[in-house]
C-alpha positions, 0 to 999 in steps of 0.5 A, a space after each residue: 380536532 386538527 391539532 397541527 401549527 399554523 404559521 403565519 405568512 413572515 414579511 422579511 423586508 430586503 434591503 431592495 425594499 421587496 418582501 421575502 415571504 416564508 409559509 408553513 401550510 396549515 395541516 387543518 385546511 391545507 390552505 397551499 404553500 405560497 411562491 417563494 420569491 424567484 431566484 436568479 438564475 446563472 445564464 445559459 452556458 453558450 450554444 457552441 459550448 454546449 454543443 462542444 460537450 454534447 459533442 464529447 459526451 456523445 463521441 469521445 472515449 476517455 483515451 482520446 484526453 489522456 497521458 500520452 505514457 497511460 495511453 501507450 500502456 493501455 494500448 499495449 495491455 489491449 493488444 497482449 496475445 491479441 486479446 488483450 488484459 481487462 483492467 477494470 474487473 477483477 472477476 474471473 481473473 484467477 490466472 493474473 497475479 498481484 495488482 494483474 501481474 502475470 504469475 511466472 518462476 521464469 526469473 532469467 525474464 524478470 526484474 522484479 518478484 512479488 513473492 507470498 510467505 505464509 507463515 505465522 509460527 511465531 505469530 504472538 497472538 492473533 492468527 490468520 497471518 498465513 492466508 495474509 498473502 492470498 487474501 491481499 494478492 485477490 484484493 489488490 486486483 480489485 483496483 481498477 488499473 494499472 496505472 496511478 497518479 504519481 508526482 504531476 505524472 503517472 506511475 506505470 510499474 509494469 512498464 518499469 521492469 518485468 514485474 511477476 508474481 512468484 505466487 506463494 513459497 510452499 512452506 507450510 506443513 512444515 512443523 519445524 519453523 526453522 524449516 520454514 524459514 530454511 525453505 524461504 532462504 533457498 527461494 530468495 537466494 535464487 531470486 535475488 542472489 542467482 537472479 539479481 531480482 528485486 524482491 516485494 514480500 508479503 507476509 506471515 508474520 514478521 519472521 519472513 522479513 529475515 530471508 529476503 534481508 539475508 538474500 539481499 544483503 548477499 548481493 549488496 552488503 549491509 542494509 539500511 532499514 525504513 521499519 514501521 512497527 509497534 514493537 522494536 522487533 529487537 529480541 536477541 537469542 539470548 531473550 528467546 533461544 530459538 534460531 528464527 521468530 518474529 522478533 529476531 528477524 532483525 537482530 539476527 541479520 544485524 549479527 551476519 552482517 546484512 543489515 546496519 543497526 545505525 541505519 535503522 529507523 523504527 516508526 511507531 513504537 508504543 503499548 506497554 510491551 516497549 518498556 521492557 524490551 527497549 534495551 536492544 534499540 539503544 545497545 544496537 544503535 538504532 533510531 526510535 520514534 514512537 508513534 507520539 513522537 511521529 505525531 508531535 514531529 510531523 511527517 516532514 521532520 521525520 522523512 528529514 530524520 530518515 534520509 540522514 539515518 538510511 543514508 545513501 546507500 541499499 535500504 530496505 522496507 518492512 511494514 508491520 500492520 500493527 504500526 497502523 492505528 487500530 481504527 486503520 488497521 486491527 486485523 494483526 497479531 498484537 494490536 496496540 492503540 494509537 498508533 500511526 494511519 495510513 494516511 501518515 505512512 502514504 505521506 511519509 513513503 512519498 515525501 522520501 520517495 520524491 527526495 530521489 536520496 534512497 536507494 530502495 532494494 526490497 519492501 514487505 507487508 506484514 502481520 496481517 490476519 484476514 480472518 479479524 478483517 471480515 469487511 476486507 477495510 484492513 486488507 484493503 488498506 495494505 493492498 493500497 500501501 503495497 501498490 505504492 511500494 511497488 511502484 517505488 521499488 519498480 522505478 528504483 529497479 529500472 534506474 538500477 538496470 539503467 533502462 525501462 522494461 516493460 512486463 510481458 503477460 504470457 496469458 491474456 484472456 480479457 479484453 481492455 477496457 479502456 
């Protein structure tokens, strides 16, 4: 026996006065679907238009509409050692750096160094952090380009300043941490203080921000800091008696002179650890806002906040991963929940980015742990961040030459796309 619905024609009446008719089929007798009342249709878009398009569809190339600079770039990037980069793949392309920089340690030819520090002894918790900076060097090739959107124009870094990946400072190994960090010294002290090299770190744990900070603080003198953090990263050696470590990369520098306690703002902080260690902040003199007060502030009352911190003068930018929220990014050593997103860190670089008030001389990422991240969501997030900062730290290296350098590729095997 047919146990289906049968539902009977419904006669809505428009206010035309012409039915509109609904109908469901009878699963028994299969009688057919009525005609749903025609729609009107949008008229034709006209001949010499279509034609117009039919036209670009079939001969135009995606060059031929572009921004004049992306054009140049890309033209430039497909006549390289005449063969040219491939900026759409990211297979196969062992011999290009970050982001397709060129690998290099010719520093008398650079301007600006991406340089991975594989440490993570004083990782608290979770580990992983010394593959961070070759787990984000293959996933930031994975971006399609060089070139992004930036301020009604484009950004072009490579075409800022002479941009090389430094590849990885071999420290590991060496089972003494201050080791480590002594070899990191030596590394940062030729490219920034012998060099005059603007220095993107990625890490390691949170101790790697201690050399380029000490280095840089050789060249221009105490630093102002833009910190993105859960934790204050305030500990002192009267806390923990050790010469170097994840928390006192700060203080450390604040004690030699490289880095101005007042001009620090950290942007974050929460979790149950603050309680304890928030002392050091307010004897030192820094700016806090937990990540609460970021949240109820919002982003530009807190850019307002920074420029008056940091000031005018040479500032410096660390990211530790655990400031973002865990749903953003969980794959670091102390993750706390409800922190920062990613989205709000983008927006706050931008907007202090665009006030053209900071003079930003080095950044870092990191605290990122890769073996918590087998998707590659985390990574790829801070690869993203790391782009951004790149571009800002590439544009503030050529105001501070006075002129704009473009990036040479000592190898070029591709072939570009565009």
């Amino acid at each position: 026996m047919c146990t289906g619905t049968y539902f009977r024609t419904l006669g809505l009446i428009r206010h035309d006065g012409l039915a509109r008719t609904a109908v469901r089929a009878n699963p028994c007798t299969k009688e057919p679907l009525m005609s749903a009342t025609p729609v009107e249709k949008q008229p034709p878009i006209p001949e010499d238009r279509r034609q117009k398009y039919q036209d670009l569809f079939e001969n135009s190339r995606s060059r031929d509409g572009i921004d004049e600079r992306v054009a140049s770039h890309l033209l430039r990037m497909g006549e390289m050692a005449g063969e040219g980069i491939e900026l759409i793949g990211n297979l196969n392309k062992d011999y290009l750096g970050a982001f397709h920089a060129p690998f290099s340690r010719d520093l008398s030819n650079a301007d600006l160094a991406i340089v991975g520090c594989p440490l993570e002894k004083a990782a608290p918790m979770n580990a992983s952090h010394k593959y961070g900076p070759s787990v984000l060097r293959r996933l930031s090739k994975n971006g399609m380009g060089t070139t992004e959107p930036w301020d009604g124009g484009f950004d072009i870094p490579f075409d800022d300043c002479r941009i090389i990946d430094y590849g990885n400072v071999d420290t590991y190994g060496r089972f003494d941490l201050t080791d480590e960090v002594e070899k990191l010294i030596e590394a940062y002290d030729e490219i920034v203080v012998k060099h005059g090299i603007t220095p993107f770190t990625w890490g390691g744990d949170h101790t790697v921000s201690y050399p380029p900070i000490h280095s840089l603080g050789q060249r221009y003198g105490p630093l102002g800091l833009i910190h993105f953090d859960a934790h204050y990263d305030m500990v002192t050696y009267a806390d923990f008696p050790y010469p170097y470590h994840s928390g006192s990369q700060f203080t450390r520098t604040m004690a030699e002179g490289n880095l101005d306690p007042e001009r620090m703002i950290t942007m974050g902080v929460r979790g149950r650890m603050s309680a304890l260690v928030g002392g050091h902040p307010a004897n030192f003199g820094n700016t806090v806002l937990s990540a609460d007060d970021v949240w109820d502030e919002g982003i530009d009352n807190v850019v307002e906040q920074i420029l008056h911190v940091v000031g005018d003068g040479p500032v410096y930018f660390s990211l530790d991963a655990d400031a973002l929220e865990p749903s953003d990014n969980a794959s670091n050593s102390a993750v706390e929940a409800f922190g920062l997103t990613a989205r709000q860190i983008w927006d706050i670089i931008r907007k202090v980015r665009k006030s053209n008030k900071v003079n930003l001389v080095g950044a870092d990422v990191v605290e990122y742990a890769p073996y918590l991240d087998p998707s590659d969501s985390d990574g790829y997030t801070l690869a993203g961040i790391s782009w951004k900062l790149l571009g800002w730290l590439a544009d503030q290296t050529a105001k501070r030459n006075g002129e704009r350098r473009q990036t040479e590729w000592p190898q070029a095997f591709g072939k570009a796309s565009l």
